[in-house]
N, C-alpha and C positions, 0 to 999 in steps of 0.2 A: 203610917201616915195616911189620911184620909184622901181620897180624890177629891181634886178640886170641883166645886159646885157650878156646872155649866150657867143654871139658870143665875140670874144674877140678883143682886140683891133688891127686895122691893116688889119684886114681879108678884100684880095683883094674879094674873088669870094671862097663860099662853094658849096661843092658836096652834094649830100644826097644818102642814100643808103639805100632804104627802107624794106627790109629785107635783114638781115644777119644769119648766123645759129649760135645760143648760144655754139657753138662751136671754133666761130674763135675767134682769141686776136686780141687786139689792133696793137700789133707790126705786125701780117700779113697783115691785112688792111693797114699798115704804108708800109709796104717794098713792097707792092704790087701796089699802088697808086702811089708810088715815082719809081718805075719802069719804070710808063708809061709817066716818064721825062712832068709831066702836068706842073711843080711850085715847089715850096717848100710851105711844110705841116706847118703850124702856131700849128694847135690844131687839135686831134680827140675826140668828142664827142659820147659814146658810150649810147642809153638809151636802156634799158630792154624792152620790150615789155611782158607781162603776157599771158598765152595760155586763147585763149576764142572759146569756142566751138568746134570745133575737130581741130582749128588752134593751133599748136603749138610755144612753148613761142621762141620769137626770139630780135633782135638785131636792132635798127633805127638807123643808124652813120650818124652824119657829121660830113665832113673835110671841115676844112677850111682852106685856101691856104694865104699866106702871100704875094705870086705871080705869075704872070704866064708868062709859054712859049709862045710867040708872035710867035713862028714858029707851034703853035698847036691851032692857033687863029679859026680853022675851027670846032674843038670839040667845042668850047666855043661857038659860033654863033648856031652849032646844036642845043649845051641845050638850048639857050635862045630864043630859037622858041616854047618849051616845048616838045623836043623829049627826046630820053634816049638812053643812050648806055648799052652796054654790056660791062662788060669786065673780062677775063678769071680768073679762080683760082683754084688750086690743089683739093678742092670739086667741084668744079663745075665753076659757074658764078655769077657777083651780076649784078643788075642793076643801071646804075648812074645817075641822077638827078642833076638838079640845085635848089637848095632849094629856095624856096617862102617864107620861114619864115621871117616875121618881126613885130620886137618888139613893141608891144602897150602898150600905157598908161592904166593906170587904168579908167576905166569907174565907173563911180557912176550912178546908176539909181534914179533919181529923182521921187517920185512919181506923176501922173498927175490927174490931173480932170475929170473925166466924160465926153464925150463930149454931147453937149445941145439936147435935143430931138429936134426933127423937129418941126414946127409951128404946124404940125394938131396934133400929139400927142401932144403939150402941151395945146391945145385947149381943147382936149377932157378930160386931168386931169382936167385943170381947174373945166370945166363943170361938171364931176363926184366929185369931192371936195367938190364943192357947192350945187349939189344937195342931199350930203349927213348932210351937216351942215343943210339944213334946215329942213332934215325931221327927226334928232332928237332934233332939236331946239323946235318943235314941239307935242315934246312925252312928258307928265305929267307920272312920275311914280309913282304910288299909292299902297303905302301898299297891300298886300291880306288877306284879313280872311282867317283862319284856314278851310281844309275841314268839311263838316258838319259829326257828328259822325253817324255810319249804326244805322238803325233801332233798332235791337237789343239791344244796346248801350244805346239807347235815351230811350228805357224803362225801364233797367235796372234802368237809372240814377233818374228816374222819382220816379219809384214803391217806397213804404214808406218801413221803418226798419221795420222788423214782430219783436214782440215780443221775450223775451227769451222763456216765460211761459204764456200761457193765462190763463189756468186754470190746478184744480188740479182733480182729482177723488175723492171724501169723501165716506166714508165707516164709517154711523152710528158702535155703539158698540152693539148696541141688534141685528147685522145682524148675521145670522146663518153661512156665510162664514168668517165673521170677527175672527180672531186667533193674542190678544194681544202680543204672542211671537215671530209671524212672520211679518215681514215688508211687505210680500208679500199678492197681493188682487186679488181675482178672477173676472176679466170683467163680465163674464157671472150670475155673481148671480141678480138677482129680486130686491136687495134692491137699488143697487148700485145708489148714484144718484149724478150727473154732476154737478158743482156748479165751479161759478167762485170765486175763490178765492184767497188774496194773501198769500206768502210765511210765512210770519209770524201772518195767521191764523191757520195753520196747527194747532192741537193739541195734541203735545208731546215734550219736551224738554229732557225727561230721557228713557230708553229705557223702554219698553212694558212688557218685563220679570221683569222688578227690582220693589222691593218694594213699592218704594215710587212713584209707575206711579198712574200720574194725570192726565186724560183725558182733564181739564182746560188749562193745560199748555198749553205753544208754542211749535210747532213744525219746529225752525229755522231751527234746525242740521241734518233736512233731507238731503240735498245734500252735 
């Protein structure tokens, strides 16, 4: 659907009046314009204009003329060389124009293509494309072993389990440091003698103090 046509229908020849001050009305622009016996006024078109930067907010008009005085044929030939007049008013002056605006269709922007690289740069993709396919056409990727573990490592993993217990300390009962009430044996006594032995050679299963202690027994319940 086509935008509607500002200018309105009929319009011989519009003015423009590119600043106005947000102070004037329509109706002085009307009785001021038709003053100057140019035509008769069809439409005034007033747009806002918003203040931008230390320009303040003002006024765009056009008149459009329904027709014109043949006896003021020589303003009309001014504007349409692109000059501009002056013409007087109780604040001051506006300037007058012939407006250039005209109404365009809608544009649709079609997206386009690329346009083609030149012969050498498409040579030199070519050639870089190809030389890149063959050299990992080329490439065997193979698995990697694990790094190897540090030194350290590799002994640790090696060296055997130690033992919990290799051996025990035995302490005869005719030794002069030997005390059946105590669990406790003194290193230092003469009898002492090293002996490898297992856990369930030891010989006592009941304690040292109590009655029924039998040197035969086992001694599991040491630990």
């Amino acid at each position: 659907m086509a935008p509607q046509n500002p200018i309105p229908q009929g319009t011989a020849y519009t003015f423009l009046l590119p600043w106005v001050d947000k102070r004037c009305s329509e109706k002085e622009i009307h009785d001021t314009i038709e003053s100057m016996d140019w035509g008769k006024i069809l439409k005034i078109d007033m747009i806002f204009k918003k203040p931008i930067d230390r320009k303040s907010g003002h006024y765009k008009v056009f008149i459009h003329m329904g027709s014109l005085n043949p006896h003021h044929s020589m303003v009309f030939e001014h504007l349409d060389t692109g000059w501009e007049l002056r013409v007087n008013h109780r604040h001051g002056y506006w300037k007058v124009r012939r407006s250039q605006w005209v109404q365009r269709s809608k544009v649709e922007f079609v997206p386009m293509a690329p346009p083609p690289l030149p012969k050498k740069l498409r040579e030199l993709e070519l050639e870089r494309s190809q030389k890149f396919t063959h050299l990992f056409n080329d490439v065997e990727f193979v698995p990697m072993a694990p790094p190897p573990l540090p030194k350290k490592l590799r002994e640790l993993e090696l060296a055997p389990c130690p033992p919990i217990m290799e051996s025990f300390i035995h302490v005869p009962n005719g030794s002069p440091t030997y005390s059946p009430g105590s669990p406790t044996y003194s290193p230092g006594s003469p009898t002492i003698i090293p002996e490898s032995i297992s856990w369930g050679d030891i010989p006592m299963e009941s304690e040292p103090s109590s009655p029924a202690y039998d040197p035969s027994q086992s001694w599991a319940d040491i630990v």
